[in-house]
N, CA, C and O atoms as a GROMACS GRO file, in nm:
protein
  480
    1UNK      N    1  10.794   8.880  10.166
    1UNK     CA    2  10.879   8.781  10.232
    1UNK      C    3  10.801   8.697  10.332
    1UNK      O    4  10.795   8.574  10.334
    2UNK      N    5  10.740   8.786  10.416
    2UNK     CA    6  10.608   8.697  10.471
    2UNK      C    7  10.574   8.572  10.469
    2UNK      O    8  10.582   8.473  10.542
    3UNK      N    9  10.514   8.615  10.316
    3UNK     CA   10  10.406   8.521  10.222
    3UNK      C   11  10.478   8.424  10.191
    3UNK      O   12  10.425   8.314  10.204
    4UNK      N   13  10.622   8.428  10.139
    4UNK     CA   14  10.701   8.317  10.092
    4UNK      C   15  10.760   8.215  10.241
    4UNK      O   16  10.770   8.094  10.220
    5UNK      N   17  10.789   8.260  10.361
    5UNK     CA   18  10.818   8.213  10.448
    5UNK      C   19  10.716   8.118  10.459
    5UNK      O   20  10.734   7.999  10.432
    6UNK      N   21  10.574   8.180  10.511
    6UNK     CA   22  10.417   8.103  10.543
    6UNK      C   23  10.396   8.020  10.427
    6UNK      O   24  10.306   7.938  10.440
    7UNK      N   25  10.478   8.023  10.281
    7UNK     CA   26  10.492   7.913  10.182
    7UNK      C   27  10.577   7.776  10.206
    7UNK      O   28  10.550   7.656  10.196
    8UNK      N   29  10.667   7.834  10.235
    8UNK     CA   30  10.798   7.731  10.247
    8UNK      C   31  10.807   7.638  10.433
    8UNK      O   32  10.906   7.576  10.474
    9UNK      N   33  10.698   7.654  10.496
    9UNK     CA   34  10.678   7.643  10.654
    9UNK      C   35  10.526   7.564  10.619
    9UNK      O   36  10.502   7.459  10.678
   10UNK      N   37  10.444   7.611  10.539
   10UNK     CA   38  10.327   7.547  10.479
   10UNK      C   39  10.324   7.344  10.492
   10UNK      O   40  10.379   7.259  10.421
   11UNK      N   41  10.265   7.335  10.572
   11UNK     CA   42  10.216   7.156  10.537
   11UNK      C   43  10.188   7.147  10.416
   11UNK      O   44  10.101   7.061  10.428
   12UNK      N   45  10.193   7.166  10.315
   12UNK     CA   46  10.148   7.130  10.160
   12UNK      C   47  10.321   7.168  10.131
   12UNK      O   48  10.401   7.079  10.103
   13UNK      N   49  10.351   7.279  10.138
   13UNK     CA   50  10.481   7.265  10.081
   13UNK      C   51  10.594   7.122  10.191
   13UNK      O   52  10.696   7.061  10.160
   14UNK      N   53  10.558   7.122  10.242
   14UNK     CA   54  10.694   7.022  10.336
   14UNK      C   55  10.625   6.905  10.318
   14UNK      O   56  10.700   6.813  10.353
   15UNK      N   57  10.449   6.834  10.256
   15UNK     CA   58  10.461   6.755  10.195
   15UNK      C   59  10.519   6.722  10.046
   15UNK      O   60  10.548   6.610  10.004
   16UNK      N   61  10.526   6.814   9.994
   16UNK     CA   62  10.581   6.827   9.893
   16UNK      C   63  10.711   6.792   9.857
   16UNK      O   64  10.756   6.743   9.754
   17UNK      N   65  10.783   6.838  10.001
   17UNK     CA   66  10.947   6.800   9.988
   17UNK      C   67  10.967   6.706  10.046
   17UNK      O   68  11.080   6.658  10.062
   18UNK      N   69  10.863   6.661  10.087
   18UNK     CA   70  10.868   6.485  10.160
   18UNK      C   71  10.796   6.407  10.035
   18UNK      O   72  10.809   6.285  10.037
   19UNK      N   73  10.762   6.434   9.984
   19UNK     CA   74  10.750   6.335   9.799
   19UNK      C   75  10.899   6.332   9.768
   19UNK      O   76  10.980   6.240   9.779
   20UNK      N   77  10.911   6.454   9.728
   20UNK     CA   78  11.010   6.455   9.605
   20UNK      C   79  11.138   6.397   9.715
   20UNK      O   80  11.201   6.294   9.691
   21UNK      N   81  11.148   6.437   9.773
   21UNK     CA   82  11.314   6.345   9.909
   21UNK      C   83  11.251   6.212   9.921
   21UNK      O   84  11.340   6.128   9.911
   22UNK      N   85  11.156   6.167   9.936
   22UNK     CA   86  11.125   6.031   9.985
   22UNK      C   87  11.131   6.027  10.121
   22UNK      O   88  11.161   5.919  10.171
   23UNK      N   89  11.105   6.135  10.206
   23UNK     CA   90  11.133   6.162  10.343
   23UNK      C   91  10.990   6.179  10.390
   23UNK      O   92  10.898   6.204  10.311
   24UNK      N   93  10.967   6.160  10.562
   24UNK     CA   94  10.843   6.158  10.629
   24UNK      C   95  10.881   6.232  10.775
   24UNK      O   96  10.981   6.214  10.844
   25UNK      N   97  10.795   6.297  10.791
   25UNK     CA   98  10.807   6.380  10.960
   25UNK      C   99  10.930   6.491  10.962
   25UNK      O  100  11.012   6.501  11.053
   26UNK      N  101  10.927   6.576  10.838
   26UNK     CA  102  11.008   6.666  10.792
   26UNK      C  103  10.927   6.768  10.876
   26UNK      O  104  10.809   6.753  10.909
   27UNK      N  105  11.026   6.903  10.914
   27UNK     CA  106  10.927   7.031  10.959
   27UNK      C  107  11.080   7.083  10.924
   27UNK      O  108  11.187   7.022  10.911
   28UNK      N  109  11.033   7.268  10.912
   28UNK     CA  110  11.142   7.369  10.826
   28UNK      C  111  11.221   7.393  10.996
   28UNK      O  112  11.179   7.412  11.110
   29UNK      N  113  11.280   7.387  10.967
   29UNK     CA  114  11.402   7.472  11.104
   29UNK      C  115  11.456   7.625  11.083
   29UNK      O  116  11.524   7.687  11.164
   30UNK      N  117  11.418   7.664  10.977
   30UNK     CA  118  11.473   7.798  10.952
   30UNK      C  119  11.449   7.853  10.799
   30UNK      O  120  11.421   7.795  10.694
   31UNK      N  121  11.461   7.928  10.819
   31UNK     CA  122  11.440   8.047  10.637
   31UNK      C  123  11.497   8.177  10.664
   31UNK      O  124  11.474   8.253  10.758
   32UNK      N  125  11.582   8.192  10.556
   32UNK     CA  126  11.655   8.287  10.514
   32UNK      C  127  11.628   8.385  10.407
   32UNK      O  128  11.626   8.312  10.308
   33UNK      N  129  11.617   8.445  10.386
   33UNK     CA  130  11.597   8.579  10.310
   33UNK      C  131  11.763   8.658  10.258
   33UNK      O  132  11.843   8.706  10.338
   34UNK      N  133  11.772   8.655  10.192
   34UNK     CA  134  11.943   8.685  10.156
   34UNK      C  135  11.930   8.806  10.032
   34UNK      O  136  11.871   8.777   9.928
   35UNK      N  137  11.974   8.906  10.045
   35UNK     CA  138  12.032   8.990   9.961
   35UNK      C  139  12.181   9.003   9.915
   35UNK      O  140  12.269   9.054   9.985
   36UNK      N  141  12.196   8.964   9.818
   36UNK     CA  142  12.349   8.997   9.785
   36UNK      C  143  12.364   9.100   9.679
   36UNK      O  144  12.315   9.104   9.566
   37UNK      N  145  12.454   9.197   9.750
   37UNK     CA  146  12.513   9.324   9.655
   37UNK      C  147  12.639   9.301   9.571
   37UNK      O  148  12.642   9.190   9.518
   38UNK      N  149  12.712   9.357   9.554
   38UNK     CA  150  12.849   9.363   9.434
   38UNK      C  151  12.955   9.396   9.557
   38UNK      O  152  12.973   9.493   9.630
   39UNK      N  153  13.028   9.242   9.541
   39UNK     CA  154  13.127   9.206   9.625
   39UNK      C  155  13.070   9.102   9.698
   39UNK      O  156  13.159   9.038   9.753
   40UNK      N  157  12.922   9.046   9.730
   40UNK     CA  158  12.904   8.959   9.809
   40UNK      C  159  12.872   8.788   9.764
   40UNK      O  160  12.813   8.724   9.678
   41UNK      N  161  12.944   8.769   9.868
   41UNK     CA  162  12.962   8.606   9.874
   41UNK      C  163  12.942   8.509   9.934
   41UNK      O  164  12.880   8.559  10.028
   42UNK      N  165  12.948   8.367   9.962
   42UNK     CA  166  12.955   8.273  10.063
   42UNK      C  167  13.043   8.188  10.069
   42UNK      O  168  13.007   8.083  10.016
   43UNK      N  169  13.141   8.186  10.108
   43UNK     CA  170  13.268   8.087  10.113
   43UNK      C  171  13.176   7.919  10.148
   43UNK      O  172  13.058   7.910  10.182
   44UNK      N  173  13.270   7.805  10.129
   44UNK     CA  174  13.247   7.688  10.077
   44UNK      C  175  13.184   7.642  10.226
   44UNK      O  176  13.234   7.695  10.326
   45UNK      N  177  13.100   7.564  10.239
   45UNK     CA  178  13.022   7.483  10.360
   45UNK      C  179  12.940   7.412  10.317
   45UNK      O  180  12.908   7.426  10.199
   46UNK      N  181  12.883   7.318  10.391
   46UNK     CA  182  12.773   7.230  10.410
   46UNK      C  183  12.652   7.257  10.452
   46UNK      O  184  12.569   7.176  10.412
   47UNK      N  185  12.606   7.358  10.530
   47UNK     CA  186  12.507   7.362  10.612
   47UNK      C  187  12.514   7.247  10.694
   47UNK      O  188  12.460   7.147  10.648
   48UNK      N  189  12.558   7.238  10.786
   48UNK     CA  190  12.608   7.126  10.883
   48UNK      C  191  12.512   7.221  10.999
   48UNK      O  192  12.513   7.336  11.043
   49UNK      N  193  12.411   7.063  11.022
   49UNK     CA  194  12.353   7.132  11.191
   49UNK      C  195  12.216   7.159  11.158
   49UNK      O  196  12.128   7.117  11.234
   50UNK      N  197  12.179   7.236  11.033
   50UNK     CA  198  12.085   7.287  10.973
   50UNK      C  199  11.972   7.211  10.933
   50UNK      O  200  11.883   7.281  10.884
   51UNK      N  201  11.941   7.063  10.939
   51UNK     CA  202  11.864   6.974  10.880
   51UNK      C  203  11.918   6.865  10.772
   51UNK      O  204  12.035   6.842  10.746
   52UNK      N  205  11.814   6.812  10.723
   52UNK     CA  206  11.856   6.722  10.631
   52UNK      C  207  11.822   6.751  10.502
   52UNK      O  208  11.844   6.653  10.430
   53UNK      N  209  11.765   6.871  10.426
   53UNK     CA  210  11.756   6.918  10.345
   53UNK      C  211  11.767   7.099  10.333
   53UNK      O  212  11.751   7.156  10.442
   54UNK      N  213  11.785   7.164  10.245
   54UNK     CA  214  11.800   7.257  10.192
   54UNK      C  215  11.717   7.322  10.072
   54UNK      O  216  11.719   7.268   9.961
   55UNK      N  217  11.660   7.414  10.090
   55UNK     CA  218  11.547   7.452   9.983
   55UNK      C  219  11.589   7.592   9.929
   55UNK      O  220  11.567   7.687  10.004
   56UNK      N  221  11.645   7.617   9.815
   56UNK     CA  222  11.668   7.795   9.767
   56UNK      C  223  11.590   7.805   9.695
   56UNK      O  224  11.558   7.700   9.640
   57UNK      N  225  11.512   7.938   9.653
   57UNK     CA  226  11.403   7.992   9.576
   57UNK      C  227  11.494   8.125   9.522
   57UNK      O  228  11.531   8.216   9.595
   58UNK      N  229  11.519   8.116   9.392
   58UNK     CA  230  11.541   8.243   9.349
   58UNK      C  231  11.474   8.350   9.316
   58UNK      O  232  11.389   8.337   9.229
   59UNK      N  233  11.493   8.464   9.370
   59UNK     CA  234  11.445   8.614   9.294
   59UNK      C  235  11.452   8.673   9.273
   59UNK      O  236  11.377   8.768   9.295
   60UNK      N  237  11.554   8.669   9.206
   60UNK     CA  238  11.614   8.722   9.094
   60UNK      C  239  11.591   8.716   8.938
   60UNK      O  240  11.600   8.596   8.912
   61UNK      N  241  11.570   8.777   8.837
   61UNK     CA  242  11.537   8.809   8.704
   61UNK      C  243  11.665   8.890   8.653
   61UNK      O  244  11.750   8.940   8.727
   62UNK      N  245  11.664   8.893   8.521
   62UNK     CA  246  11.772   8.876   8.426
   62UNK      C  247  11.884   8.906   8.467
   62UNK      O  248  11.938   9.016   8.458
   63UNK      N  249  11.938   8.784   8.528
   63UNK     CA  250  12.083   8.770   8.564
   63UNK      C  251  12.132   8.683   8.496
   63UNK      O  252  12.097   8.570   8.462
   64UNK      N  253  12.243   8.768   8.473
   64UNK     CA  254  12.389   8.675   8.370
   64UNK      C  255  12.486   8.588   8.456
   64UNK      O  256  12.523   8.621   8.568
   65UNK      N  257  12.518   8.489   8.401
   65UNK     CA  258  12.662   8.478   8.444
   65UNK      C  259  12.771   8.506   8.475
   65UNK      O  260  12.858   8.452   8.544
   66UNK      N  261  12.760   8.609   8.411
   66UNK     CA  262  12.903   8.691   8.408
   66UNK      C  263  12.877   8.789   8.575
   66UNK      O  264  12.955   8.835   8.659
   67UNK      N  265  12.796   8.787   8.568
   67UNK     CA  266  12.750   8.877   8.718
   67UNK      C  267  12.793   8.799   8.855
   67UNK      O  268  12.776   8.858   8.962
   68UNK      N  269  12.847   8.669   8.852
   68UNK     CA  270  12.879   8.640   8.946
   68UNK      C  271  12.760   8.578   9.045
   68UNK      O  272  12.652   8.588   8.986
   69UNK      N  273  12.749   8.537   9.136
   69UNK     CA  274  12.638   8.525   9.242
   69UNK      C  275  12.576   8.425   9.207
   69UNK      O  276  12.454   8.434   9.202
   70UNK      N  277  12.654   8.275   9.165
   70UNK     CA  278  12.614   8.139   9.108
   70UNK      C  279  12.634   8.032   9.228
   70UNK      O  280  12.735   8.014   9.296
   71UNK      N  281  12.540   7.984   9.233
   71UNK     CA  282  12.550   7.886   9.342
   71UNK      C  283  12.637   7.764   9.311
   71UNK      O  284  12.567   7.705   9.229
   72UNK      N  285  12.720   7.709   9.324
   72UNK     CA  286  12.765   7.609   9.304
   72UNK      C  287  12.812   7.489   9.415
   72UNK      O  288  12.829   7.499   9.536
   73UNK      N  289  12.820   7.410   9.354
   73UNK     CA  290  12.850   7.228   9.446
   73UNK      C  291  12.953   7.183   9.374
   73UNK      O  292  12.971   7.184   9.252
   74UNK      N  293  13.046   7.128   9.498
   74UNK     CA  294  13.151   7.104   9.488
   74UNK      C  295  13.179   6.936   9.525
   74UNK      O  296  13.092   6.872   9.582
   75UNK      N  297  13.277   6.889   9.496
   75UNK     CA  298  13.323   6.749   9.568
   75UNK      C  299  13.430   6.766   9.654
   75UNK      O  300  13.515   6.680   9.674
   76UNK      N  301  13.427   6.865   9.699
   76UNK     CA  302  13.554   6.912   9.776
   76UNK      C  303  13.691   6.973   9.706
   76UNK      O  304  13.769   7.038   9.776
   77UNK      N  305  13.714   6.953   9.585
   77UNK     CA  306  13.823   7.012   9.544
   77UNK      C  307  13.736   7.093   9.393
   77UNK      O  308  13.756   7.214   9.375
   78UNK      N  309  13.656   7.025   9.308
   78UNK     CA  310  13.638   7.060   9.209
   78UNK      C  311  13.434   7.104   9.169
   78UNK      O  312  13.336   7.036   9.198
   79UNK      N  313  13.439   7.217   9.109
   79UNK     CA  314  13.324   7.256   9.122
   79UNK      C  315  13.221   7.180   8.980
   79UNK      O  316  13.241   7.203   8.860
   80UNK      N  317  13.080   7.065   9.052
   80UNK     CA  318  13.068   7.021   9.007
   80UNK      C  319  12.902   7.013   8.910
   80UNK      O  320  12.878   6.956   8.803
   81UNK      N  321  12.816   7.091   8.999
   81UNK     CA  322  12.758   7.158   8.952
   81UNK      C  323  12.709   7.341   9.005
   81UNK      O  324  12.712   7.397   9.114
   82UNK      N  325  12.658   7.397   8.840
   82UNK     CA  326  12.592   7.548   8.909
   82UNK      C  327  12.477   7.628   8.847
   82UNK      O  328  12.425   7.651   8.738
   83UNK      N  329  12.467   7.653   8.954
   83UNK     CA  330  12.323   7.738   8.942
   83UNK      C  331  12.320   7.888   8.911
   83UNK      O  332  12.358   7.971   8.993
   84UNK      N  333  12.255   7.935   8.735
   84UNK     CA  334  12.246   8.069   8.780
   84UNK      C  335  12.133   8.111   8.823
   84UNK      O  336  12.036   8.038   8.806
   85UNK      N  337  12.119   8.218   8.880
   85UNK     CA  338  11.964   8.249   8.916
   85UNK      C  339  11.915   8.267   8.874
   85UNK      O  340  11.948   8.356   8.795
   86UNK      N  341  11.813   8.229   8.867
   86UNK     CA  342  11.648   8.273   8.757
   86UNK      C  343  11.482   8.308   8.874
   86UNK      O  344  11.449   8.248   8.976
   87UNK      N  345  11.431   8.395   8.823
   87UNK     CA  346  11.347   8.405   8.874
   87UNK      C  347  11.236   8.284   8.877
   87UNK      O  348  11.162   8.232   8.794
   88UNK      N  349  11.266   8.267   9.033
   88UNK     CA  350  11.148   8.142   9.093
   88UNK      C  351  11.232   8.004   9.034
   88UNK      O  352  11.152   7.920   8.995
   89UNK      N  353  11.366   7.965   9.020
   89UNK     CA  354  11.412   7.856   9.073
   89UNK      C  355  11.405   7.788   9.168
   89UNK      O  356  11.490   7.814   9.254
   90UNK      N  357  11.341   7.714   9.188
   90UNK     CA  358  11.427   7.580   9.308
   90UNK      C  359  11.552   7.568   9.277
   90UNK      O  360  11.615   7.611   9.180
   91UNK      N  361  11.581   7.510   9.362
   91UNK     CA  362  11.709   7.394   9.438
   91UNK      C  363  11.679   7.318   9.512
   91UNK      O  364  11.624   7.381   9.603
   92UNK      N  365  11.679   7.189   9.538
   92UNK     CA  366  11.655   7.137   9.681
   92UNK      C  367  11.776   7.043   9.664
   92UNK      O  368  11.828   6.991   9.565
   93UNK      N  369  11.802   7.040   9.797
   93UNK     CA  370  11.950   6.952   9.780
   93UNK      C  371  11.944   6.873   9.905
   93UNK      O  372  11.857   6.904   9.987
   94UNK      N  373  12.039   6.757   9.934
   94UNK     CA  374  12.034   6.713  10.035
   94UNK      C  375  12.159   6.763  10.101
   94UNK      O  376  12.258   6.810  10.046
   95UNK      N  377  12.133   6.741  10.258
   95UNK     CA  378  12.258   6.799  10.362
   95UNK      C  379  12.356   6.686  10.405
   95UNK      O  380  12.333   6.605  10.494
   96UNK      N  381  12.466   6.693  10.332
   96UNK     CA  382  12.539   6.583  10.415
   96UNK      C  383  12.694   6.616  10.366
   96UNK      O  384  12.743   6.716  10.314
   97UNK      N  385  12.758   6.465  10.415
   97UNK     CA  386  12.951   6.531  10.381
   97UNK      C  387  12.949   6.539  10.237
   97UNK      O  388  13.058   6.582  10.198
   98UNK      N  389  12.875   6.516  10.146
   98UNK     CA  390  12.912   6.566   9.972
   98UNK      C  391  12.840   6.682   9.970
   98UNK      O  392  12.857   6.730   9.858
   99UNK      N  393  12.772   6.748  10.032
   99UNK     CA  394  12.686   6.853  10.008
   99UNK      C  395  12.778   7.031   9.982
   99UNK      O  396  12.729   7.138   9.943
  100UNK      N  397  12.892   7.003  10.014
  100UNK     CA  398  12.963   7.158   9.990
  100UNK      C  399  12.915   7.197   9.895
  100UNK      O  400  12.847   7.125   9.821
  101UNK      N  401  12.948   7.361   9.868
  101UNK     CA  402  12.832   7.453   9.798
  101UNK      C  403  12.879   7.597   9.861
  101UNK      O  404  12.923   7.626   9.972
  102UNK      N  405  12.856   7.664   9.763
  102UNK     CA  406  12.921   7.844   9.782
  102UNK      C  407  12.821   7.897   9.693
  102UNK      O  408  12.745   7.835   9.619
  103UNK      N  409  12.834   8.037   9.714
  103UNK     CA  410  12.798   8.126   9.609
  103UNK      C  411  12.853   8.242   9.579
  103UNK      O  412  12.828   8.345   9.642
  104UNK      N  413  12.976   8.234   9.426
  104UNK     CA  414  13.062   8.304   9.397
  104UNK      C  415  13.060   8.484   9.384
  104UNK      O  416  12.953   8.538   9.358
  105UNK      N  417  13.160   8.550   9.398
  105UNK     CA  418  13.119   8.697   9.472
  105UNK      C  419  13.047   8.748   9.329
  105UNK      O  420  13.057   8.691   9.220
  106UNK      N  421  12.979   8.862   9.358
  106UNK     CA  422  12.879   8.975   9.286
  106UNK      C  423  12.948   9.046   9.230
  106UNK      O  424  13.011   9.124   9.300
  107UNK      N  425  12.964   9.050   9.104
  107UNK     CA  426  13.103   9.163   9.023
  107UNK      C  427  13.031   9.316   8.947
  107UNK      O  428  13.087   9.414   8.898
  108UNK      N  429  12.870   9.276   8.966
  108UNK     CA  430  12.800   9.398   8.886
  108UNK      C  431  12.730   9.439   9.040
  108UNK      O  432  12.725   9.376   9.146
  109UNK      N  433  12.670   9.602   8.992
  109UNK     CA  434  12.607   9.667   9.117
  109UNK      C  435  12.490   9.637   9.084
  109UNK      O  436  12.409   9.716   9.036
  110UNK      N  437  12.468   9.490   9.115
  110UNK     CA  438  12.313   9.421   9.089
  110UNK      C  439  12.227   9.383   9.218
  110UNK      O  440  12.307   9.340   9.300
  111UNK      N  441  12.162   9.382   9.244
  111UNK     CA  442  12.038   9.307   9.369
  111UNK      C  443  12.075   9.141   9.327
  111UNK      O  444  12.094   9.121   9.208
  112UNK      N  445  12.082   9.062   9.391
  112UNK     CA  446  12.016   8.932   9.410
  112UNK      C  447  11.986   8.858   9.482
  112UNK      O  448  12.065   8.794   9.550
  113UNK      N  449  11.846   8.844   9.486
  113UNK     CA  450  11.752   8.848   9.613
  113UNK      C  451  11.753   8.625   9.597
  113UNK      O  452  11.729   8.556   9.498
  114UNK      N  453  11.786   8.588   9.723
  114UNK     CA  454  11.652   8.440   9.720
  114UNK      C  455  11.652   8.406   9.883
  114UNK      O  456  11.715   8.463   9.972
  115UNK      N  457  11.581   8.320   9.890
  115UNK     CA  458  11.514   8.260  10.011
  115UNK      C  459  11.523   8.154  10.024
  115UNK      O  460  11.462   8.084   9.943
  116UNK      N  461  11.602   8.088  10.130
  116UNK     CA  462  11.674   7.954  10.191
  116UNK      C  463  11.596   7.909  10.289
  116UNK      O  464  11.539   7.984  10.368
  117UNK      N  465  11.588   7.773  10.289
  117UNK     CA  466  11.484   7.698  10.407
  117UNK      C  467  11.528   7.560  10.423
  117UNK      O  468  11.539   7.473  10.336
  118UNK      N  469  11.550   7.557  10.535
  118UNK     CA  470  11.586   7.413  10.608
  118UNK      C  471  11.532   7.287  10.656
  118UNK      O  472  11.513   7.290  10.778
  119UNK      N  473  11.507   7.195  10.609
  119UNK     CA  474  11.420   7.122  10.663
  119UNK      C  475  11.499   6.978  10.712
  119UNK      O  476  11.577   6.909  10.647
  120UNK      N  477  11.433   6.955  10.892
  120UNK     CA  478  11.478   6.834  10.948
  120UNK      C  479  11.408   6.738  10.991
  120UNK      O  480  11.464   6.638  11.038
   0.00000   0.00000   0.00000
């Protein structure tokens, strides 16, 4: 976890997400490390406060759908895109009022591990 933090905090990686955003004078504000077990979830938010971007790394390996623990984006009423996890996905998303986003509860007694990072 370390190693992936000192990745995602890295000047090569936050130039990186200043290419691909089209953004300049970005630095990470935070990283998360998240385990979710069977039953766990994240009810609907923005990351409001958190920066102007959002970075998830999955690590997780052979996970189904059916297992629950899918990231999804919303328009506020209807879910519009989703993510299942795969080992070593991105996400990068931007932070703003269309940005809602959950991740639906864990229905198997599975691990699923990823790592969230904020950048403002």
């Amino acid at each position: 976890c370390c190693k992936l933090e000192a990745t995602l905090t890295s000047c090569e990686f936050i130039d990186f997400i200043e290419k691909i955003t089209s953004s300049k004078g970005l630095r990470c504000t935070e990283v998360n490390v998240a385990n979710y077990g069977k039953g766990d979830f994240i009810n609907v938010h923005k990351d409001k406060g958190k920066g102007k971007f959002a970075v998830t790394v999955s690590l997780t390996s052979h996970w189904s759908p059916s297992y629950g623990g899918l990231l999804h984006f919303t328009d506020g009423a209807n879910v519009t895109h989703t993510v299942v996890p795969s080992l070593g996905n991105i996400v990068i998303f931007k932070i703003d009022e269309q940005s809602d986003h959950f991740v639906s509860p864990v229905t198997v007694d599975k691990s699923r591990y990823m790592i969230s990072a904020w950048y403002d």
